[in-house]
N, C-alpha and C positions, 0 to 999 in steps of 0.2 A: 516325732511322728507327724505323715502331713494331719492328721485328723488334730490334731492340735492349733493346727494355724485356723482351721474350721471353725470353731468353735462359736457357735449361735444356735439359734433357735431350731436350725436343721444343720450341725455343724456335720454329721456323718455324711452327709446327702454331697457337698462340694467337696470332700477329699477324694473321692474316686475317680471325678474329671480333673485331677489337679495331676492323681496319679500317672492315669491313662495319658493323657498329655505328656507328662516325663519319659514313659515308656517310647511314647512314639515317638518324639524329637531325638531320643536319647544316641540313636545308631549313627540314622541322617547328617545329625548337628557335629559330631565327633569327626566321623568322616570327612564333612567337608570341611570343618578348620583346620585340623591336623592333617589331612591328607590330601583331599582332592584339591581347596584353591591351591597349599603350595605345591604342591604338584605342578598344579597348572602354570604355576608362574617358573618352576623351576624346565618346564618342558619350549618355552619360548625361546624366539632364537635371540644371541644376541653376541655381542664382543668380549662380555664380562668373564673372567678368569673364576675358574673353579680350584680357588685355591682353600688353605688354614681360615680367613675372613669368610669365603660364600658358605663353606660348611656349619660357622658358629651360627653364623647368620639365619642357616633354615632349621638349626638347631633351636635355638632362641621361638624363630617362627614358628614351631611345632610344640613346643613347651606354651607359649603363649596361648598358640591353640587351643591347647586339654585345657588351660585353667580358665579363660574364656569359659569352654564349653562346663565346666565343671560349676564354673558362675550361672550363666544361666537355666543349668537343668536342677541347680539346688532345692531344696523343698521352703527355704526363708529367705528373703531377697533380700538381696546383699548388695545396696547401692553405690557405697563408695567400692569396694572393691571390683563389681562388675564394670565401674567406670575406670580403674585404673587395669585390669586386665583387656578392657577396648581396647585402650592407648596403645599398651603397648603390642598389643596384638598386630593393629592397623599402623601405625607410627615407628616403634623400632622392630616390628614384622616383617610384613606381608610387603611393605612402601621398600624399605631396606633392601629386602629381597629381590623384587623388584631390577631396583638400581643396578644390581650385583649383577644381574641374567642381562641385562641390557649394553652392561658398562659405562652409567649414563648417571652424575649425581648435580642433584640441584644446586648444590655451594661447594665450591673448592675444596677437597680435603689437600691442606696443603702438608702433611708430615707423611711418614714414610707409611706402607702397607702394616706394619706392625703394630700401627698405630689406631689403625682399623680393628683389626683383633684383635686388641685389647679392648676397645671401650666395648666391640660386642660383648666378650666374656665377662667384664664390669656389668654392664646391663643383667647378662645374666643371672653375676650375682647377687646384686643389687634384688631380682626377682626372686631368687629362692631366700633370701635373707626378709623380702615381705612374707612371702608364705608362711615362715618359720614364724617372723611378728603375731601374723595371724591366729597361727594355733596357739602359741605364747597366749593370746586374749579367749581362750576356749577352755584353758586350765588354769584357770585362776586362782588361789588357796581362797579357800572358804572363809567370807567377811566375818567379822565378829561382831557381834551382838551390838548396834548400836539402833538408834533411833533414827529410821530413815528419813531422808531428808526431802521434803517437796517438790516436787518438781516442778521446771520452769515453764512459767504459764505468760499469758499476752496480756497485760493491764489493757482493758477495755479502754479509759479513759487515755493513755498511752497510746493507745491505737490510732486513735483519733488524732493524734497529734501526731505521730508519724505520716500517714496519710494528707494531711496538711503542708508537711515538712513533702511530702511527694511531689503533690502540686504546685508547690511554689518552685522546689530545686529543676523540676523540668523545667517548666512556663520559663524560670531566669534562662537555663540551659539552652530553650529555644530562642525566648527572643536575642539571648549574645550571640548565635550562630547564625542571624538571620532569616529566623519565620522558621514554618513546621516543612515550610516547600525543598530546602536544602537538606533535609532528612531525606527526600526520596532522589537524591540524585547517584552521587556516588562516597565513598569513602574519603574520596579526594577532593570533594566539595567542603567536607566537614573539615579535612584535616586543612587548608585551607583557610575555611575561617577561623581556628583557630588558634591556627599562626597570625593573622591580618587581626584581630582581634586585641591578640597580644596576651591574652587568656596563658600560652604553652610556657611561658617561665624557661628557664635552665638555659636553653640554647642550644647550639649544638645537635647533637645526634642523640641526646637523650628523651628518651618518650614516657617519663615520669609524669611532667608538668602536664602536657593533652589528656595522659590515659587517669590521672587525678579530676582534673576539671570537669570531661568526660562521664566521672562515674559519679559526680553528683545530681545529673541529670538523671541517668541510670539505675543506679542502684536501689534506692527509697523509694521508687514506684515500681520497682520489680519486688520489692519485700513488702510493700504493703497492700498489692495485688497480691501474693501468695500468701498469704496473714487472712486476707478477705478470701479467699477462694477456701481457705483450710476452713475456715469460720462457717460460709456456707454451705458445702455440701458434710458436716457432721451436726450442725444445728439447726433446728426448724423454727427458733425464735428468730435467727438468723436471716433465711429467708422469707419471711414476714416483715422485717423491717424497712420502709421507702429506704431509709436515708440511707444505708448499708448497700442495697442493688444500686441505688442512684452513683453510691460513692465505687462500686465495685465496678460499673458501667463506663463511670469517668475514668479510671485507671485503666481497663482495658485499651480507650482509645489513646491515652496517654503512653502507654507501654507502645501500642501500633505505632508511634509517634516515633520514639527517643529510643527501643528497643527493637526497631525492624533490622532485618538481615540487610539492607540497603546499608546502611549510614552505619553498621556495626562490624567489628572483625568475625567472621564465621566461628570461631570460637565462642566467643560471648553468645552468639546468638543458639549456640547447641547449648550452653550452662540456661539460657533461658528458656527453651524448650524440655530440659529434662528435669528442671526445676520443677515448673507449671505442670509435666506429667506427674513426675510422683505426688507434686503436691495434691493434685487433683485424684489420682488415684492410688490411695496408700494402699489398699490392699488387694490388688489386683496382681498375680503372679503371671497371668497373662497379657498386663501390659508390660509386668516389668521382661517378660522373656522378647517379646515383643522386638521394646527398646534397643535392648543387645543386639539383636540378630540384625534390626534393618541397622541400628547403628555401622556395623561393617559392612552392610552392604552400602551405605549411604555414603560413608570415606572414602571408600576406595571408586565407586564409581560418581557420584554425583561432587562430591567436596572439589578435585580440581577443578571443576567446575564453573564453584559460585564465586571466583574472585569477577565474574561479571561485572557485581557494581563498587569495585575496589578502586576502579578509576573512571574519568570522564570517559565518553565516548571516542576520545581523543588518543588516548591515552591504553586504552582496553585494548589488546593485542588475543586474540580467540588460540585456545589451547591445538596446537595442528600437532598432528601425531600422525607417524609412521608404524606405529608399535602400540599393541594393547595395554600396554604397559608403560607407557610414556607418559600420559598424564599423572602417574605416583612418581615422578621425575621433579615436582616443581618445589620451590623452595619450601613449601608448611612443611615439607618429608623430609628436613635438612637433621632430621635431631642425633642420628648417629655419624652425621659427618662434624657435623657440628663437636659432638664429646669426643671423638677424635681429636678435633681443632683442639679445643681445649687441653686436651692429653699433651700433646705436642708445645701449647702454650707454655706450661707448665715446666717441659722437659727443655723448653730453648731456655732456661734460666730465669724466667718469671717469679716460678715458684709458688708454692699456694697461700692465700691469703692470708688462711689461721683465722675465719670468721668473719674477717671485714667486710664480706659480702653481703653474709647474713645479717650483720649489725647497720648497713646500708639498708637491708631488706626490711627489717623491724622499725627503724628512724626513718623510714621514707620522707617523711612529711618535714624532717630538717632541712631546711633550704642551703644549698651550698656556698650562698653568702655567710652563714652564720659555721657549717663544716666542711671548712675549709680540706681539699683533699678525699674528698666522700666518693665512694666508688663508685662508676657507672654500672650501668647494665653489664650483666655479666656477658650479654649476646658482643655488644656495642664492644666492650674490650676486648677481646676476640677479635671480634672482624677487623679494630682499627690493627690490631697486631696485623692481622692475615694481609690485610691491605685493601680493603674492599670500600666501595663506593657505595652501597646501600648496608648498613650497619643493624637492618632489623632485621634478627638472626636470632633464631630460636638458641635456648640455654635449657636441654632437659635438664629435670631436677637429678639427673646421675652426674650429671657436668658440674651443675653451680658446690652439688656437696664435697665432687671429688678436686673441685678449684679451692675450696675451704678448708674440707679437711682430711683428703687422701683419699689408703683406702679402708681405713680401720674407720674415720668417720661415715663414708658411704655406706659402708654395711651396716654398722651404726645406726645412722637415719633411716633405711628403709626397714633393718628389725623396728625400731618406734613408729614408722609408718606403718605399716603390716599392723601392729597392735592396735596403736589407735584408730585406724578403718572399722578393722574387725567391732572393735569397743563400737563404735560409732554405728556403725549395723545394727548389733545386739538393740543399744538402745533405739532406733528408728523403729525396727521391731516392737519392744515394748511399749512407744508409742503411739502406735497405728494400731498394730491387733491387740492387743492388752489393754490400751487403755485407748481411749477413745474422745476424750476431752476437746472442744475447739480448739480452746488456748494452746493447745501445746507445743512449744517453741520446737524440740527437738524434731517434732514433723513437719515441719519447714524448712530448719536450717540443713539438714541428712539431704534432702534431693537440693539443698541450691549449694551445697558441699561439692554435691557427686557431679552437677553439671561443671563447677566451674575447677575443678580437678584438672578438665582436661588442659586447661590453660596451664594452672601450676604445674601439670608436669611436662610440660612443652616450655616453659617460661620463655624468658627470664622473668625471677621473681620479683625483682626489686621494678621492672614497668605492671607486675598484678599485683605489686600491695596496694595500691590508693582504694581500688573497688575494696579491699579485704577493711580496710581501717574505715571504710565509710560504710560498709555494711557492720563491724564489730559496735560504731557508734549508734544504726537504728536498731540494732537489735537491742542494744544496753536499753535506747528511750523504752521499749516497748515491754522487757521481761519484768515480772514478777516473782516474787515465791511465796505471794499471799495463797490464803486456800479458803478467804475468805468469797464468797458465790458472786459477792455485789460487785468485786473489785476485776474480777477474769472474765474470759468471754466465758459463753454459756448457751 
């Protein structure tokens, strides 16, 4: 019932505009995902063949739509999965689509047409084998009777010491990159120094070693800015404390620092943006509706965009277009040509991995000195296959599982995916409206999950695990499952 998400002092009084709200969005919002943009896209002129491939393709686009739409007019916000129904709404949607009506794709599909239709249909399935996960996590058999278990809360004194661990991993981060003034230049300033540095390790065309380096600047002052921000606006001992705003004040400017859209990939910088929202506002169903909607508006017209500051001014070539639709042309939109590629990889006698991808993904942090033979990017092997001269090439997570382990594994993965989202909801849920606590880890880590999704599912994984294993190690500094008052925030 929405009167249940209400629930306070005047809980009846905020379910009627939560209602009235859904009612109104509900016709509008349908219409235009599922019908009017593709529509729109599909009503453009172009060269592209309306064959078996454009038909799955606005199929997919229109399935994406309803469950998009069905994310955001829900009555309980559901942040990872409205994050993975964006994706692929915008990414192997609307951008796909796109391409199709134009006859125009960002990276070579170098295998035959049928190879197109298949990874569309995989995509697809891949989508309803989430849904299904989904509801799998909605009928659960009834727990048995045990003693529940505490929930994971923020050691106060742990806090402190992360935040510490913040300012130092930046301040090192800045002064090896040369000062805070090479953050506002371009992406290619940074990347750059940290080749000249000698910081990036591996060599080659692998981008483990920078995008590792990288997230120790990164990462522990974007977690311990959201830690502080959760702290503050649910505690009033909280905001009474100097040292806590002094320390929350510094982090902000430290975040504008090492976490600006300037010197960051536009990915990372949407996981920190969606992060800081939900963190900021957990129970706000009209930001979370918000989020979604400008989200699509925001990929598809501003995202070609912001590769602005991706290069020097030297270097920065301005997006020229003949066609409304030619900016969703440019490589971030490569991820269905891209599992194509890999389809065809596979089928020239490669063959699939059998996991070694994933177990590259999980050992990142092994240095290939010591494993010997350790698999590159899944993007990176790909492209050297295809033959291509810039090797950063997106690997959706339909590509890296079905390079792993088929198609019994991809269906596979996205049933465990679908589940655990859903799972991971529920709980964001009962940490926000139900329970209410500072400390509580789960309402922090649910929005810096859901921002940074969109990355894992664009991958390659094995260049996003280093942020994932240096964020799994500040969160281990900072959790608890004391329940004792002195020892958590408060």
């Amino acid at each position: 019932m929405a009167v249940s998400q209400s629930i306070g002092v005047h809980g009846t009084t905020r379910s009627v505009p939560r209602a009235a709200l859904s009612r109104a969005l509900a016709v509008p919002l349908v219409l235009a995902l599922v019908a009017l943009l593709p529509g729109y896209v599909t009503a453009q002129p172009g060269t592209g063949v309306r064959d078996a491939a454009y038909w799955l393709q606005l199929t997919l686009t229109v399935y994406a739509g309803g469950r998009l739409a069905a994310m955001v007019l829900t009555r309980r916000r559901r942040l990872i999965q409205g994050a993975f129904w964006l994706f692929v709404y915008v990414a192997m949607g609307v951008a796909p689509l796109a391409q199709e009506v134009i006859g125009q794709v960002p990276t070579p599909v170098v295998g035959p047409r049928s190879d197109t239709a298949t990874a569309i249909t995989l995509v697809l399935v891949g989508c309803v084998f989430f849904d299904v996960g989904a509801l799998l996590a909605r009928h659960r058999p009834a727990a048995r009777v045990r003693r529940p278990r505490p929930p994971a809360q923020v050691s106060r004194r742990r806090l402190w010491l992360l935040i510490a661990l913040a300012y130092a991993a930046s301040a090192l981060s800045i002064a090896k990159l040369g000062g805070p003034a090479v953050f506002f230049t371009s992406r290619q300033a940074i990347s750059e120094s940290v080749q000249s540095s000698g910081l990036a390790g591996g060599g080659g065309d692998s981008h483990v070693g920078s995008a590792f380096i990288r997230g120790f600047g990164t990462v522990p002052a974007l977690l311990a800015l959201l830690f502080l921000v959760r702290w503050m606006i649910t505690s009033r001992a909280a905001r009474r404390t100097p040292l806590a705003i002094a320390a929350l004040g510094g982090l902000v400017v430290v975040n504008a620092i090492v976490n600006n859209p300037i010197s960051n990939p536009r990915y990372w910088f949407l996981t920190v943006v969606f992060a800081l929202l939900f963190t900021a506002f957990p129970r706000s169903p009209v930001m979370y509706r918000a989020a979604l909607v400008t989200g699509v508006v925001a990929a598809l017209v501003l995202f070609p965009f912001l590769d602005r500051f991706r290069y020097d001014s030297g270097g920065y070539h301005p997006v020229q277009t003949t066609s409304v639709l030619e900016p969703l042309t440019i490589k971030d939109y490569d991820q269905v040509g891209m599992f194509a590629n890999t389809l065809t990889f596979v089928h020239s006698g490669k063959g699939h991995a059998h996991g070694r991808q994933l177990a590259a993904d999980v050992f990142f942090f092994v240095p290939r000195s010591v494993w010997h033979g350790k698999p590159l990017d899944s993007g990176v092997q790909v492209g050297r296959w295809m033959g291509m001269t810039n090797t950063n090439l997106s690997s959706p997570l339909w590509a890296e599982l079905w390079l792993d382990f088929g198609p019994v594994g991809m269906s596979g993965g996205f049933l465990a995916l679908g589940y655990l989202c859903a799972r991971g909801d529920r709980r964001y849920a009962q940490r926000t409206v139900e329970d209410g606590r500072p400390g509580t880890v789960m309402a922090v880590v649910i929005p810096l999950v859901c921002g940074y999704s969109f990355i894992l599912l664009r991958g390659p994984l094995l260049q996003a695990s280093g942020r994932i294993g240096i964020a799994a190690v500040c969160l281990a500094l900072v959790t608890t499952f004391s329940e004792d008052r002195r020892k958590i925030l408060r």
